[in-house]
C-alpha positions as CSV (number, residue, x, y, z in Angstrom):
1,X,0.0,0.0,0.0
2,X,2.8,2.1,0.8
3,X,4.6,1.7,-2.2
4,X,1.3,2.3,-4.1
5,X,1.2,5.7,-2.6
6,X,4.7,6.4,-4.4
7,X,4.4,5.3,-7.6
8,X,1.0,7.6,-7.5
9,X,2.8,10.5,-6.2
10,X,6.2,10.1,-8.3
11,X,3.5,9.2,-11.3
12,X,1.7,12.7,-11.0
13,X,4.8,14.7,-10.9
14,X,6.5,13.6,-13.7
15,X,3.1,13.9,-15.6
16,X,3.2,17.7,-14.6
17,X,6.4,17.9,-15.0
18,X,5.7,16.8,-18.9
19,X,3.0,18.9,-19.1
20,X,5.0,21.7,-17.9
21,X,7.9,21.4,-20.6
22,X,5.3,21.1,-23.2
23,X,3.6,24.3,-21.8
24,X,7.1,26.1,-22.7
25,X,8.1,24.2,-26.0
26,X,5.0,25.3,-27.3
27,X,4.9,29.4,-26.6
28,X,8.8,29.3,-28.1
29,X,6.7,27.8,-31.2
30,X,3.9,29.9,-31.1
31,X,6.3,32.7,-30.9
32,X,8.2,31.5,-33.9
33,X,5.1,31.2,-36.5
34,X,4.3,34.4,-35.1
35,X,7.5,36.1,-36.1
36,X,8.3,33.6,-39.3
37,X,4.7,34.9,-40.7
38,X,5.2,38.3,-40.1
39,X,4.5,40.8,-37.3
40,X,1.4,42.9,-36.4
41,X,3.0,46.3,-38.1
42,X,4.0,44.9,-41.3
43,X,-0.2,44.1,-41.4
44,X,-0.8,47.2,-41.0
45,X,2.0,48.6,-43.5
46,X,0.0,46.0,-46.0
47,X,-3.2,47.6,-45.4
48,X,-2.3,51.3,-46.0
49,X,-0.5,50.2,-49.4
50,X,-3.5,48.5,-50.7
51,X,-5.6,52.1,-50.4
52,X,-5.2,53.2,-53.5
53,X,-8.6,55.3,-54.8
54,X,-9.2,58.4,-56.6
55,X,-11.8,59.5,-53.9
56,X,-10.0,61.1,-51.6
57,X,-12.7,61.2,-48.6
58,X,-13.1,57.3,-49.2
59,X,-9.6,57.3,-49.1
60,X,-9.3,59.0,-45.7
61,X,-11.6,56.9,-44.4
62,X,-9.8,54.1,-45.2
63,X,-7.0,55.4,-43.1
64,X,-9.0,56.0,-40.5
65,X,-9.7,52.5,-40.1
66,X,-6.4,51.3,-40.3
67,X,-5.1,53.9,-37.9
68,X,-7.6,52.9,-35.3
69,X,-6.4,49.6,-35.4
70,X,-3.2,50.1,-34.7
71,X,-3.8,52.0,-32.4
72,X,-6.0,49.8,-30.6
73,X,-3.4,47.1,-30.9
74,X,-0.1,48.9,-30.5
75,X,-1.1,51.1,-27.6
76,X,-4.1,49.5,-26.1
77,X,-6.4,51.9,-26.3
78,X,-10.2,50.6,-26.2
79,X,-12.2,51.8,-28.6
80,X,-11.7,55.5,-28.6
81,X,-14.3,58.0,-29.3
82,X,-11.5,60.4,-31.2
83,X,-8.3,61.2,-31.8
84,X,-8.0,63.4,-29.1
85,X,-8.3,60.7,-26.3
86,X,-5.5,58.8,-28.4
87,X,-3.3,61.7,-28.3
88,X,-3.8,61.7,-24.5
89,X,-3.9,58.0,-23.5
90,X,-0.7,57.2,-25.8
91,X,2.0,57.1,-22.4
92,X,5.0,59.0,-24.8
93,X,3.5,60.4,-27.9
94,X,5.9,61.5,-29.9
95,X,5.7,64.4,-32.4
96,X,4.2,62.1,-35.3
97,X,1.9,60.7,-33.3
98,X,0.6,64.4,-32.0
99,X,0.7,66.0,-36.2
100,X,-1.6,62.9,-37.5
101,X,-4.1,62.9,-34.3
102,X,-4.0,66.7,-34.7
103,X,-4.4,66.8,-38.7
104,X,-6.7,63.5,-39.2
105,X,-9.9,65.1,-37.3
106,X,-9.6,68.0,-39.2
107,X,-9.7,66.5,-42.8
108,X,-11.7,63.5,-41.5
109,X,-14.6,66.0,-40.5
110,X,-14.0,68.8,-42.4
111,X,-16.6,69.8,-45.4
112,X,-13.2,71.1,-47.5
113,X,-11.8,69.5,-50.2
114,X,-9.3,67.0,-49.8
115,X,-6.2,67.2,-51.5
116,X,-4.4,63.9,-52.7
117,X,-1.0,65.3,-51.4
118,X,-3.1,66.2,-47.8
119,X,-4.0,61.9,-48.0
120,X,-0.6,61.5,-49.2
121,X,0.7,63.3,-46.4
122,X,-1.4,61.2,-43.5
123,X,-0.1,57.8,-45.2
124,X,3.4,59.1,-45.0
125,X,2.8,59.8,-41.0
126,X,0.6,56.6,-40.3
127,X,3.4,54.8,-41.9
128,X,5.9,56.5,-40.2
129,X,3.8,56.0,-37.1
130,X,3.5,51.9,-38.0
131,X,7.3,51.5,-38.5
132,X,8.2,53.0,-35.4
133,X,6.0,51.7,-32.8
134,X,6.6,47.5,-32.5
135,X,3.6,45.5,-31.5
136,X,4.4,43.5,-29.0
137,X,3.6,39.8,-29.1
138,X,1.6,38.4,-26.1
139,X,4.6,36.8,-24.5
140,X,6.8,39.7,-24.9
């Protein structure tokens, strides 16, 4: 009976000790696929190349969406009602960050005509903005 107890006992910790090392083995992998198929920002890179239309409010809407997403993702910001709460609830904004949250409102809402070289000019900082702020991987 003794003995019993154990082989029961010495059974159930090399069983979690197993389960343990497979635990581990398989974030390193998860991590790997993650990283071999591409990060988060180049996603969002992808994204803002494929808008490519001749309207140019369609066009800033588009952005929009994109920008919002990263946002959400990079900086973990719920959804946000505008840019002005992502300018405040970003911990370091830097200067990019403040020019497109400052200019995107204003053309977003704004009953002017939009220039192509105005959208041109918010891809350039959204992309700017993309490259330079990593998003982290759950385990990182």
């Amino acid at each position: 009976m003794e003995n019993l107890k154990q082989i029961l006992i010495g059974a159930i910790l090399f069983i979690t000790l197993i389960v343990i090392i497979l635990g581990i083995i398989e974030k390193r992998i998860y991590k790997r696929i993650i990283l071999k198929e591409g990060n988060r920002n180049k996603h969002y890179l992808n994204e803002l190349k494929k808008i490519k239309t001749k309207n140019t409010k369609e066009a800033l809407e588009k952005i929009d969406i994109v920008a919002r997403g990263f946002f959400k993702e990079a900086f973990k910001i719920k959804n946000s009602k505008g840019y002005l709460e992502i300018k405040t609830q970003i911990k370091r904004p830097d200067k990019t960050i403040q020019d497109f949250s400052t200019q995107m409102p204003e053309l977003l809402y704004s009953n002017e005509t939009i220039t192509q070289k105005q959208v041109n000019e918010l891809t350039n900082l959204l992309s700017r903005i993309i490259r330079e702020n990593h998003i982290a991987i759950k385990d990182e």
